[in-house]
N, C-alpha and C positions, 0 to 999 in steps of 0.2 A: 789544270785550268784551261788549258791552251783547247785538250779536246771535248772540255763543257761548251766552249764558244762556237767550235765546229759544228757540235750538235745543235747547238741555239741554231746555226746560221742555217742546218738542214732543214729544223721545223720552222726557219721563216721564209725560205726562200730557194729551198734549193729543187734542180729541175724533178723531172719524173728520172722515180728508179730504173733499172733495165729489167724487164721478164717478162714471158713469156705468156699469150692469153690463156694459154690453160694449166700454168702453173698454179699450185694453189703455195698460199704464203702461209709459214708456220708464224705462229702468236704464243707465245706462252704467258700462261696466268699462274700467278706462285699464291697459293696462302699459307701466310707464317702459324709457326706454333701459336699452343694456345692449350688451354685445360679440359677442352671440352671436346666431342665428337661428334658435333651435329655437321651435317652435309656441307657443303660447301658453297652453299647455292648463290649467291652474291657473286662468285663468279663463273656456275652454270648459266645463269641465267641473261649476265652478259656475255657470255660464248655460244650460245644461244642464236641470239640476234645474226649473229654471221653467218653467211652462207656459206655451207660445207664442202660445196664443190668449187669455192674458190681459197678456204679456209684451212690451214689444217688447225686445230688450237688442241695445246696440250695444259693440261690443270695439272700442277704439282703442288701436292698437299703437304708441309714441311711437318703433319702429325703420323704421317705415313711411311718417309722416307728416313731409313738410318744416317745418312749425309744427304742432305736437301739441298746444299751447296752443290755438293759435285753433280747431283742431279739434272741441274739446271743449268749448268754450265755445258753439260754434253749436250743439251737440246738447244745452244742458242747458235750455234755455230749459221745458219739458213736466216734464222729467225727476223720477223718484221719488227717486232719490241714485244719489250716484256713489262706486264700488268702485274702490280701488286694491289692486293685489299689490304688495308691496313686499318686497325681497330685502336686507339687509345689505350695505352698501358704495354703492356710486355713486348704484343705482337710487334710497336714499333722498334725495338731492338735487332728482332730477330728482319723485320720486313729492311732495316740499313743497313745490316752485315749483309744479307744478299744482294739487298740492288748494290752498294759498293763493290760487291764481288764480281758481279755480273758487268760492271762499267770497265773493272778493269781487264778482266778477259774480252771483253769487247767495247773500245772505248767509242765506237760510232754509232749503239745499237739503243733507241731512246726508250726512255723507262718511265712508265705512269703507272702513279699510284692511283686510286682511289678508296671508297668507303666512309668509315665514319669519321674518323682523325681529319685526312684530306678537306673532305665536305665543310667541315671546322677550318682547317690552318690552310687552306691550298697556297697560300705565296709560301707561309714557313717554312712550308715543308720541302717550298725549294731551295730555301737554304741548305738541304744536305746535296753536295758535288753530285751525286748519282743518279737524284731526282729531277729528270727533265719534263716532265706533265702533270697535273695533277686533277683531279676529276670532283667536282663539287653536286651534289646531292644525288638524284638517279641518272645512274651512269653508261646503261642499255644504251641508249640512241646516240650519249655522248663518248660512246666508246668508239661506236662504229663509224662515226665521222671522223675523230683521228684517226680510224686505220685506214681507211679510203684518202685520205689527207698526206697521211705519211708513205702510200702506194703512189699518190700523184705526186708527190714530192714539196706539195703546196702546204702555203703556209697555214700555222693554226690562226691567226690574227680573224677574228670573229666567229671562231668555233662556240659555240656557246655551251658553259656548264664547266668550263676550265681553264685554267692557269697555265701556264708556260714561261719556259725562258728565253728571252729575248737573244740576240745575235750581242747586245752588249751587255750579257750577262744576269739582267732586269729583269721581274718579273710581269707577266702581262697577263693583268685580269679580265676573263672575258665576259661580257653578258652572262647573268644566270639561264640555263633553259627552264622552259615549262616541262612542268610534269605533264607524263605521256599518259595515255588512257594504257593501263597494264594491256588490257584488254589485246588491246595492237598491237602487244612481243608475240614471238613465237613461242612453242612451247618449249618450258625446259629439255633439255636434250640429257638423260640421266646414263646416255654413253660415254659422256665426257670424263666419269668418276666411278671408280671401281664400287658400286653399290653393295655389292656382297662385303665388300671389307669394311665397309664402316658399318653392317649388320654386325662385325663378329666384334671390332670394336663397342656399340653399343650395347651388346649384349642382348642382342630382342631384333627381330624382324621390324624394325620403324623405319620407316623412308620419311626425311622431312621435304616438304613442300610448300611453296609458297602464293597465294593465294590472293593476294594485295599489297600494296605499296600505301605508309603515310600514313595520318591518323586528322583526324577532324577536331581536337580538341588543344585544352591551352595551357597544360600544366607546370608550373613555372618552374619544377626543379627537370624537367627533361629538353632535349636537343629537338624531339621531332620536330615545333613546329615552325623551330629556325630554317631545317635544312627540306620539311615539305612541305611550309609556310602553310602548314593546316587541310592540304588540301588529302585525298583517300582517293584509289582507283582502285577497282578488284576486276576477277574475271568472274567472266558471265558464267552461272552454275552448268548449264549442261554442257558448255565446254568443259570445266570443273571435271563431269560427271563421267566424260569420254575420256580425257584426260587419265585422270586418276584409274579406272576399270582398265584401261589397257596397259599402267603402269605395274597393276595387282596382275596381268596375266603374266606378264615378263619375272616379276620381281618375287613376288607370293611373301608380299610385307604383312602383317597383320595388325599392324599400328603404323595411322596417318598424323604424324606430327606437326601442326601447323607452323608456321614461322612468322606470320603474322605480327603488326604490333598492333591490332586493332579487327580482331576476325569476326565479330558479333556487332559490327558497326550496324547494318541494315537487316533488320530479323528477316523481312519477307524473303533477302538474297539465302541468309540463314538456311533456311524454310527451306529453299529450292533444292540447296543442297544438298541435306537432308534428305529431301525426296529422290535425287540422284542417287543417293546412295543406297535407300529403300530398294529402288524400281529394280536397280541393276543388283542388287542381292549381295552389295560385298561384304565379304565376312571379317571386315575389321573392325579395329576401334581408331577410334581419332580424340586429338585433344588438339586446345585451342586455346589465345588467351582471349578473355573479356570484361570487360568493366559492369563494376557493380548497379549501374544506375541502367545499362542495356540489360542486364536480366531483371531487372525492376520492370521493365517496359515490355518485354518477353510474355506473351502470353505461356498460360503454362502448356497448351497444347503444343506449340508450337517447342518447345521443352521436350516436351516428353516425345516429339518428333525427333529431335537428336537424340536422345538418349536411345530412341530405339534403333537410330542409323549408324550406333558405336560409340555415343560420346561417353568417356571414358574419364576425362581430367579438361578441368578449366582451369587457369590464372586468373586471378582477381586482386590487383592491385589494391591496398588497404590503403598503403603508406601513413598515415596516423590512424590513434586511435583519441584524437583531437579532434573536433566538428572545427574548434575555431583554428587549427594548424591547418586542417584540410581546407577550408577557406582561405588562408592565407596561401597556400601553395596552388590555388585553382585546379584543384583536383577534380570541384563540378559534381560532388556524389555527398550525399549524409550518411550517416555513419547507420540510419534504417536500411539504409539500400544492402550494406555490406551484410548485415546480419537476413535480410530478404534473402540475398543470395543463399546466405548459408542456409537457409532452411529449406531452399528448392533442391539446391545439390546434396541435401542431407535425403530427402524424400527421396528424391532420384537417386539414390546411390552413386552419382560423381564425386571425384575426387578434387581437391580445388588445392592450388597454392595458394595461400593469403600472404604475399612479401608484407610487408611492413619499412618506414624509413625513420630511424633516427635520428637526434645532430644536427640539425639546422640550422645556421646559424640563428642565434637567442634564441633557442626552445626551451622553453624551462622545465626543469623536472616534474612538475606536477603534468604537463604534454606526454613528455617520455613516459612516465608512469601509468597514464591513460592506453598509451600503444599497447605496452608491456599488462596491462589491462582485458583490453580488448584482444591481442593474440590468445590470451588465457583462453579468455570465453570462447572463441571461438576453436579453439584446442581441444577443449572440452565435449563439442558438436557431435563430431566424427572422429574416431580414429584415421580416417582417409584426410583428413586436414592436416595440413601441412602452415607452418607461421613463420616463414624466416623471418629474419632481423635481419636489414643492412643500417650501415651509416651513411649517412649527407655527405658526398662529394661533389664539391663546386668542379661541375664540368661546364665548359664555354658554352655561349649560343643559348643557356638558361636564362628566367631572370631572376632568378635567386643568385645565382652566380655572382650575374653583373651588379646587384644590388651589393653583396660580400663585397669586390672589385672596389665599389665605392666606398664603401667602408674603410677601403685599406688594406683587402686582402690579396694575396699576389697569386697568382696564377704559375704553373711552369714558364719555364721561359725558351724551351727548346727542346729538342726532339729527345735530347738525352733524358730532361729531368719528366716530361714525360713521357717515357717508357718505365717510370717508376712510377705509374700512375695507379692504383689500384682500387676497384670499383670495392672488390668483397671484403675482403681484410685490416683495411686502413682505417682510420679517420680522421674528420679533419680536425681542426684546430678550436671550433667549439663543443668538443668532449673532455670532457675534465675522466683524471683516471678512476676515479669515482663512477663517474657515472659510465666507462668503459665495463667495471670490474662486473656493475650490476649488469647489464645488458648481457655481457655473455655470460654470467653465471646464471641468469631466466634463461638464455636459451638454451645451452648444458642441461638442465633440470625439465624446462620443455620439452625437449627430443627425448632424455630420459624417461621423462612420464606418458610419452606416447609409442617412443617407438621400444625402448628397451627392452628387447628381446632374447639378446643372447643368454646362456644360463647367469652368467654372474652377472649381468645387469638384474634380471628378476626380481632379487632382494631388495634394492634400491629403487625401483618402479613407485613403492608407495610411498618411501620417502621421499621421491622428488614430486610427487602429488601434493604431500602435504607439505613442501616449503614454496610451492607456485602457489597454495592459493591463501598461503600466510605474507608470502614476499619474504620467506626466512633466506636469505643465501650466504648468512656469515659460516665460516668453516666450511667450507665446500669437501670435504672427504670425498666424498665419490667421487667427485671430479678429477680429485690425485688419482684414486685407484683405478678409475676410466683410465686416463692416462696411462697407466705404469703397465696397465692390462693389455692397452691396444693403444698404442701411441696416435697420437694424430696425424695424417699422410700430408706431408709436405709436397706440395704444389709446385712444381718448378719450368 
């Protein structure tokens, strides 16, 4: 406790460091495990912003290193502090065993989290001994004023966009900042992260890149428009265009991954980009996600202008197959819009993921049925369609959430209970096993009747056809023999 206080008293008060004008100061950025292998760019993008000739910053990716521990500890010995991104669910486990690891090999060296969890809980999360900063929604601009902050020695007390611990232990919430015009970062710097290894990880030449920040809309089972209060900034396409062309000479990726929550917000920006991609001749594909009522508004020229600059794959958020559920959740789209979409990207030969959301709290089965409905028909489209199922997780800062909240629903209550937090696998507490057994025995039988491919699925192809569009799912056989065949890959 003694050297939590000492650190409080450095970020409020304590003089300037000792060094040298042209030393440059190391920064390390950790990102915790996780299931998936998409870039890292949340903290490319704030390593970024600093300037390199007074910077060194090193990115350690805990999906990369056999001991991510020892990793990090050889590199802090110099070190100005150490940044974690931290996501809600697992990644918080692994993002506490480190920063506690990291405090106690160096108990004066201060550690900010930021990302999606922080942007949510930044005082909670100073509740764990290790967490001295914590960083609330876009965290570029607000990165780099703690580093410049903690080079002068001066205090955070009106830093704006983050939390801190006080000299008596307290925590102190700062003014939110404004979101920044994207526009105004530098560009990513894709030296920071070994590109080629998350190629051979991914399987495929795709570089993800990011394109905009925020989303404009108000959908009450998501976080965005708490933590971007609605507002959207992107970059200007012929930046985009220079950008992206010179990252294809270095890199020779042949699929551009958007990262985007929101990349078809503005068709005519769309358009431009499109044409950047035309003019300078690259020979990729790109995918992107978009909502259904933007390609409703979409002319089809302008369509068929992506499709000929590489677009490859959209996301298209369904989440019901309820008109009156998707009005309740301010989704903002009709259930014409979704099937419009499908028949554009059916013509075009795009691929499209259609999620879908179960579980609601009081959804009633005749809703869920509708969903389970509607992924049908729309399964049916294209073989290139794709229809997950998730379930309804009350995550904060929604207001579905806080509506549950009042009802009487409890929320985790600390960093342990959620890092048990699970987005894909779980559900909550308005799924009865019943209507669990059904949902994943439609989507078993979906993925059977579209993608089953291997030799011993074959035989079963038509009979998972003809129990989707009877809704037969009692005795699920295949499902055992799927199982016993190729068990399912446990996720850890």
């Amino acid at each position: 406790m003694e050297s939590i206080r000492s650190m409080a008293s450095q970020l409020a008060v304590s003089p300037p460091l000792q060094h040298t004008a042209t030393q440059r100061r190391k920064i390390v950025l950790y990102n915790p495990k996780s299931v998936f292998f998409t870039m890292p760019l949340s903290l490319v993008t704030v390593a970024s912003q600093l300037d390199p000739s007074r910077f060194d910053v090193v990115i350690i990716d805990a999906r990369l290193e056999k001991d991510p521990v020892s990793r990090v500890l050889a590199e802090l010995k110099d070190a100005l502090c150490l940044g974690v991104t931290v996501l809600t669910g697992a990644p918080i486990r692994d993002a506490a065993t480190l920063s506690a690891a990291a405090k106690e090999h160096r108990p004066d060296l201060p550690i900010v989290w930021g990302g999606w969890h922080p942007s949510m809980f930044g005082v909670e999360c100073l509740e764990h001994p290790a967490v001295d900063v914590t960083v609330q929604g876009q965290g570029e601009a607000t990165f780099s004023e703690i580093v410049e902050r903690l080079i002068a020695g001066a205090s955070l007390e009106g830093c704006a966009g983050c939390t801190f611990r006080q000299p008596d232990n307290k925590p102190r919430l700062n003014p939110p900042r404004e979101m920044q015009g994207f526009q105004s970062f530098r560009p990513h710097n894709y030296d920071l992260i070994d590109v080629e290894r998350y190629f051979k990880l991914k399987g495929r030449r795709q570089l993800d890149y990011i394109s905009s920040q925020g989303c404009h809309f108000r959908c009450a089972f998501c976080a965005d428009p708490f933590v971007y209060n609605r507002r959207w900034e992107g970059i200007d396409p012929a930046r985009m265009g220079e950008e992206i062309e010179s990252l294809w000479k270095r890199f020779q990726f042949d699929d551009l991954n958007f990262q985007d929550e929101t990349f078809f917000t503005y068709s005519n920006r769309v358009e431009a980009i499109a044409d950047e991609f035309i003019s300078r001749k690259l020979p990729i594909t790109w995918a992107a996600t978009m909502r259904a009522d933007q390609c409703f508004r979409m002319t089809e020229d302008v369509f068929a202008k992506c499709k000929q600059s590489g677009l490859r794959r959209v996301l298209v958020g369904v989440e019901s197959g309820s008109q009156e559920m998707m009005d309740r959740i301010k989704k903002d789209i009709k259930l014409e819009h979704v099937f419009f979409a499908a028949e554009r990207c059916k013509k075009f030969d795009v691929a499209v993921h259609f999620p879908f959301i179960v579980g609601f709290p009081g959804e009633t089965d005749e809703s869920v049925a509708a969903s389970l409905d509607v992924a049908k028909r729309l399964g049916e489209m294209s073989p290139k369609f794709d229809t997950p199922i998730f379930y309804f997780r009350a995550y904060p800062g929604t207001e579905i959430t806080q509506e549950a909240v009042n009802a009487g629903f409890s929320l985790p209550c600390d960093l342990e209970e959620w890092s048990d937090f699970d987005f894909v696998d779980s559900t909550g507490p308005w799924v009865s096993a019943e209507k669990y057994r059904l949902v994943e025995r439609f989507k078993f039988y979906q993925r059977l009747s579209q993608r089953g491919s291997r030799w011993w699925q074959r035989p079963f192809r038509r009979i998972a056809r003809w129990r989707i569009n009877r809704c037969m799912f009692a005795w699920p056989v295949e499902k055992a023999v799927s199982n016993w065949i190729s068990p399912p890959v446990e996720l850890g």
